[in-house]
C-alpha positions in Angstrom: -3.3 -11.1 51.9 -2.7 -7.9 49.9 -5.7 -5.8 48.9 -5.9 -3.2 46.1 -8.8 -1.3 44.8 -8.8 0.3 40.9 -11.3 1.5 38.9 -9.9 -1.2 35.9 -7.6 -4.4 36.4 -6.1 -5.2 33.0 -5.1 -8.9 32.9 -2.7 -8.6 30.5 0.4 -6.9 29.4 0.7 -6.9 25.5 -0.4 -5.0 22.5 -4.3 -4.8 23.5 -3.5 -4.5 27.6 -1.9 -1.3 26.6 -3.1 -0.1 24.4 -6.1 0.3 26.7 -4.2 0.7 29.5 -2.5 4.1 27.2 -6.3 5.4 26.9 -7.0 4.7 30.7 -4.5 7.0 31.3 -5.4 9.8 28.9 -8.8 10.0 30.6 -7.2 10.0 34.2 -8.8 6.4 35.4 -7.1 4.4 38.0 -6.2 0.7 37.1 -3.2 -1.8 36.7 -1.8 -4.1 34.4 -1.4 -7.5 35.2 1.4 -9.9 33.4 2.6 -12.8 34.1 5.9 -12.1 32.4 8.9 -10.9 34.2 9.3 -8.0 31.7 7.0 -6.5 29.1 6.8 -8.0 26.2 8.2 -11.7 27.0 5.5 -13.7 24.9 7.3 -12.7 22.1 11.1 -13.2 23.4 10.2 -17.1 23.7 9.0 -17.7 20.1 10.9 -18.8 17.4 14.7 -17.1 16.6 13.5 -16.2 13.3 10.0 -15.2 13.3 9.1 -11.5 12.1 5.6 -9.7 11.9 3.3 -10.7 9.4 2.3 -6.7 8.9 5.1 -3.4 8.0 6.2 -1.7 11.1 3.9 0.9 9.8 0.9 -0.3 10.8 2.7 -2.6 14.2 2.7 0.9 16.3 0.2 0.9 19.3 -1.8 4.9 20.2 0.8 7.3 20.8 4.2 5.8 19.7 4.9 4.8 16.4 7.4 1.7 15.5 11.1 2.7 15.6 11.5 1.5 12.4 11.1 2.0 8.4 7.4 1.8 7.6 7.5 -0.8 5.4 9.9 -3.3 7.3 9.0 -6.5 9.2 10.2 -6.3 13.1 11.4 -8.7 14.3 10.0 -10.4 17.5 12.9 -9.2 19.7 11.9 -5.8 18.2 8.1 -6.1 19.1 9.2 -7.2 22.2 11.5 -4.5 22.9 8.8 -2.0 21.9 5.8 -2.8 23.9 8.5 -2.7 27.2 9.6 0.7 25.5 6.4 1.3 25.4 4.9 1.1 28.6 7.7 2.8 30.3 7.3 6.1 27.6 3.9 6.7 29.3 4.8 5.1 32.7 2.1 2.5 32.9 1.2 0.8 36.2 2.5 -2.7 34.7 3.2 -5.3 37.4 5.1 -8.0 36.1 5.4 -11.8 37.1 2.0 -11.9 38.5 -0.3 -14.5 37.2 -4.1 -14.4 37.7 -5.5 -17.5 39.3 -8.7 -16.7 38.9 -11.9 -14.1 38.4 -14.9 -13.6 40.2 -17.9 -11.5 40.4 -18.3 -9.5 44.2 -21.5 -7.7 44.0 -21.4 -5.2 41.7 -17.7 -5.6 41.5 -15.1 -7.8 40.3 -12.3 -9.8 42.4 -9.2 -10.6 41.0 -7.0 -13.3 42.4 -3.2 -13.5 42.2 -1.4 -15.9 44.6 -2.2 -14.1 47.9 -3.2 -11.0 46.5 -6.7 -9.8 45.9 -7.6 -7.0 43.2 -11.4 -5.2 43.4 -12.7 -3.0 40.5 -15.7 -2.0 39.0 -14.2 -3.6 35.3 -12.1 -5.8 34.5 -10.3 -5.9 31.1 -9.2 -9.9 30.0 -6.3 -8.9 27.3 -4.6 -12.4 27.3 -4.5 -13.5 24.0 -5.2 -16.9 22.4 -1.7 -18.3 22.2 -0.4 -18.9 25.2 -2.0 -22.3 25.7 -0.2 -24.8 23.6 -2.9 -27.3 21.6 -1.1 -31.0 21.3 -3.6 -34.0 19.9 -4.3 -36.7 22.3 -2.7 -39.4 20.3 0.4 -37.5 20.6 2.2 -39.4 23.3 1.7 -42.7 21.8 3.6 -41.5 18.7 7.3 -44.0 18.4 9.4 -42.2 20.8 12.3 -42.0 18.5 10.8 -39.5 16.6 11.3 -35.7 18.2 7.9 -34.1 18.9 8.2 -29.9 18.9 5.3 -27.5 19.4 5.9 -24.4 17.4 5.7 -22.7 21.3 8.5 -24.6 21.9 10.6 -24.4 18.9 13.3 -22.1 18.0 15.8 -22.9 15.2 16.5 -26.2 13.0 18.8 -27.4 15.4 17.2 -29.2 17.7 15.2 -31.4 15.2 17.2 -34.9 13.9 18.4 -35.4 10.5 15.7 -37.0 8.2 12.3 -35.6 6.8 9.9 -33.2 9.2 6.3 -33.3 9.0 4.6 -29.8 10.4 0.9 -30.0 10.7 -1.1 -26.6 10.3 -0.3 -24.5 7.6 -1.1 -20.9 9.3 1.1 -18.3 10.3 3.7 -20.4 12.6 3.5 -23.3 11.0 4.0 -21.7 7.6 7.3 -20.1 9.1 8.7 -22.9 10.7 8.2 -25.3 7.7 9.9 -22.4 5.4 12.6 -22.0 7.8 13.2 -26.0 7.9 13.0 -26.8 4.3 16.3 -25.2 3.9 18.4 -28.1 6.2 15.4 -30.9 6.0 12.9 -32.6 3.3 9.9 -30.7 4.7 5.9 -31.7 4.3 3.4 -28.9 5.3 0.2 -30.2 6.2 -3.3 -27.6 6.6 -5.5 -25.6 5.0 -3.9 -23.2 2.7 -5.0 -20.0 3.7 -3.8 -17.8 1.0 -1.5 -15.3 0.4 -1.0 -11.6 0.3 1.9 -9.7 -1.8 4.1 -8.3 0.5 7.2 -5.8 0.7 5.3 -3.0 -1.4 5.3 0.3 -0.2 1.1 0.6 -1.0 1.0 4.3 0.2 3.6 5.7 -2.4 2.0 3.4 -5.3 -1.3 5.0 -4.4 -0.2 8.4 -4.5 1.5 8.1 -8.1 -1.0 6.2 -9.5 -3.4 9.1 -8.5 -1.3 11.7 -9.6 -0.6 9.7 -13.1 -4.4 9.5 -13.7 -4.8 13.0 -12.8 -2.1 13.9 -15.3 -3.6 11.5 -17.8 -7.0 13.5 -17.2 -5.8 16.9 -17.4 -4.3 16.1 -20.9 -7.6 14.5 -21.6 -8.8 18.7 -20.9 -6.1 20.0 -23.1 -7.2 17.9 -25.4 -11.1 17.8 -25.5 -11.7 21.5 -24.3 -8.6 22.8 -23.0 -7.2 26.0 -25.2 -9.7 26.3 -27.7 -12.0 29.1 -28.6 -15.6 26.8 -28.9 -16.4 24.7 -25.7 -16.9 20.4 -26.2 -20.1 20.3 -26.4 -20.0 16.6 -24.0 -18.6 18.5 -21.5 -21.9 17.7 -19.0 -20.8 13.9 -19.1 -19.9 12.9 -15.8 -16.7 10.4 -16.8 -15.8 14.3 -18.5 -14.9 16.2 -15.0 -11.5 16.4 -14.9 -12.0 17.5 -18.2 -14.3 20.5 -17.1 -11.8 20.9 -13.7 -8.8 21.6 -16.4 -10.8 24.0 -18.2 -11.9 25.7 -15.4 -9.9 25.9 -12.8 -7.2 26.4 -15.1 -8.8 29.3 -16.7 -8.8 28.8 -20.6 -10.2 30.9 -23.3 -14.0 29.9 -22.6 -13.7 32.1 -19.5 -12.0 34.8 -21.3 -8.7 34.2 -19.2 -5.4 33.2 -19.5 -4.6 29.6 -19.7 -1.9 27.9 -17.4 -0.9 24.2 -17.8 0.1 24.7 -13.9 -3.2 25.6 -13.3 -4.6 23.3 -15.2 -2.5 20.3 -13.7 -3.1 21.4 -10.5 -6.9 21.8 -10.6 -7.3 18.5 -12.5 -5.3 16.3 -9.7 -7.0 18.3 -7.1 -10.8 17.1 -8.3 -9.4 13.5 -9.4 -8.4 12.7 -5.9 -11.6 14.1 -4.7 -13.6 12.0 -6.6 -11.3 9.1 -5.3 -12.1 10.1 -2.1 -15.5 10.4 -2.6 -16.0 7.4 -4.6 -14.7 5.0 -1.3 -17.1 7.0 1.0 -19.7 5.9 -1.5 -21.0 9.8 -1.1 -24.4 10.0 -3.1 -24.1 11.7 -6.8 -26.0 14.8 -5.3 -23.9 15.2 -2.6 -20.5 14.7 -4.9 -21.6 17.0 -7.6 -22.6 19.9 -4.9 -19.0 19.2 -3.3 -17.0 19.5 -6.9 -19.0 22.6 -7.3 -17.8 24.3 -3.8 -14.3 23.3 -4.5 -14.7 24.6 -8.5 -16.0 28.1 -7.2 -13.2 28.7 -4.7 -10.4 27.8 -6.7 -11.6 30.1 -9.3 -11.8 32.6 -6.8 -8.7 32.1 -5.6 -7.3 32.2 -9.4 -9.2 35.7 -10.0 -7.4 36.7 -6.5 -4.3 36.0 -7.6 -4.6 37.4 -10.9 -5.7 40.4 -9.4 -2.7 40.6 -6.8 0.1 40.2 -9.9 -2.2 43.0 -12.0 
């Protein structure tokens, strides 16, 4: 019987058996990856023709290797597939394929790891099955009328191999969700389960963000210009906290109350500069203190990086 020794034995060869197998590496640790797959990635060649992640490629990447693909697309599962077997040759991990764990037990202070005639000893062992792999059919399920054609999502792949006539699919999560979508196209479909919501999807949140923050920051430095901005007599509100964009366009662009020139480039920029930061600051919920000591700092240099400047083209 074959014997190895590791420091880690990973049972497990997708995104989480990695993914820590990729930071095993990094810190120079001896282990392997166990799969019972005859190539990386399989679990998701043998679901459904049609199925695509539920989240943009842009956050499907595992440590080290982004998605090959636009951000805000859904992979397919061939794709997935193909990049988690990509994957694990890029940084050459010690995957062994087709070898299925019979079973785990505790040797001392070690663990042993059995697989058909081979053993595996290490001092930690990492379990990165998964949860689906293990089909769940009711009891009552064989004495269901034998006519009708009986499919576990696991086993299902396209319309075609269901009869003509209505299809019933119990649970209404991600699979069954799919599948029922897929089939109401060819079938009259009933979806049975808990609905568990939706989320809006195919919006690219990350560009949104940024122009909705750069839109308010606009919006606020006009607010300056208007309230403060290139007058001679200050707003006398300016102390109000909702009023510091206000006080970031009057400053940092350097209007009349500081005897300077004013610059609407300037003031644009300095206004968008502190809205973000209080953005920022607001979703590390950063005490008041701590906020109005940071807007300071970033007030001071920016004006002394304006007076440098000034300076310089003088």
């Amino acid at each position: 019987m074959a014997h190895d020794v590791y420091d880690t034995v990973i049972v497990g060869g997708g995104q989480a058996g990695l993914a820590t197998g990729y930071h095993l590496a990094k810190r120079g640790r001896s282990f392997v990856i166990l799969d019972a797959g005859e190539r990386v990635g399989d679990p998701w060649r043998k679901r459904w023709d049609s199925l695509r992640l539920y989240s943009p490629a842009g956050y499907d990447g595992l440590p080290g290797l982004r998605f090959p693909a636009k951000r805000t697309a859904y992979p397919t599962a061939g794709e997935m597939a193909d990049y988690l077997e990509a994957y694990a040759a890029h940084f050459a991990l010690p995957v062994r394929s087709g070898i299925a764990v019979d079973t785990l037990a505790r040797a001392g202070d070690r663990y042993v790891v059995t697989a058909g005639d081979r053993t595996f000893e290490a001092e930690n062992v990492v379990v990165a099955t998964g949860v689906m792999q293990k089909p769940h059919v009711p009891d009552f399920a064989p004495a269901l009328d034998p006519r009708l054609t009986q499919l576990h999502s696991s086993d299902y792949r396209n319309p075609s191999q269901l009869q003509n006539g209505p299809v019933l699919v119990v649970g209404a999560s991600h699979s069954g969700a799919d599948i029922a979508h897929e089939v109401a196209a060819t079938h009259p479909t009933i979806l049975s389960g808990v609905d568990t919501g939706q989320i809006p999807a195919g919006v690219d949140t990350r560009r949104i963000t940024v122009i909705c923050f750069v839109l308010c920051g606009l919006a606020a430095a006009l607010a300056g210009v208007l309230l403060a901005g290139y007058s001679t007599k200050a707003y006398q509100g300016m102390g109000d906290a909702y009023l510091l964009p206000s006080i970031a366009a009057v400053v940092i662009g350097g209007t009349n109350i500081l005897g300077g020139r004013g610059r609407y480039l300037g003031t644009l920029i300095g206004v968008v500069l502190i809205v973000l930061l209080n953005s920022v600051l607001s979703i590390m919920d950063m005490p008041e203190a701590g906020r109005q000591i940071i807007y300071g700092v970033v007030i001071v240099l920016m004006l002394l990086l304006y007076g440098r400047g000034a300076k310089t083209v003088g």
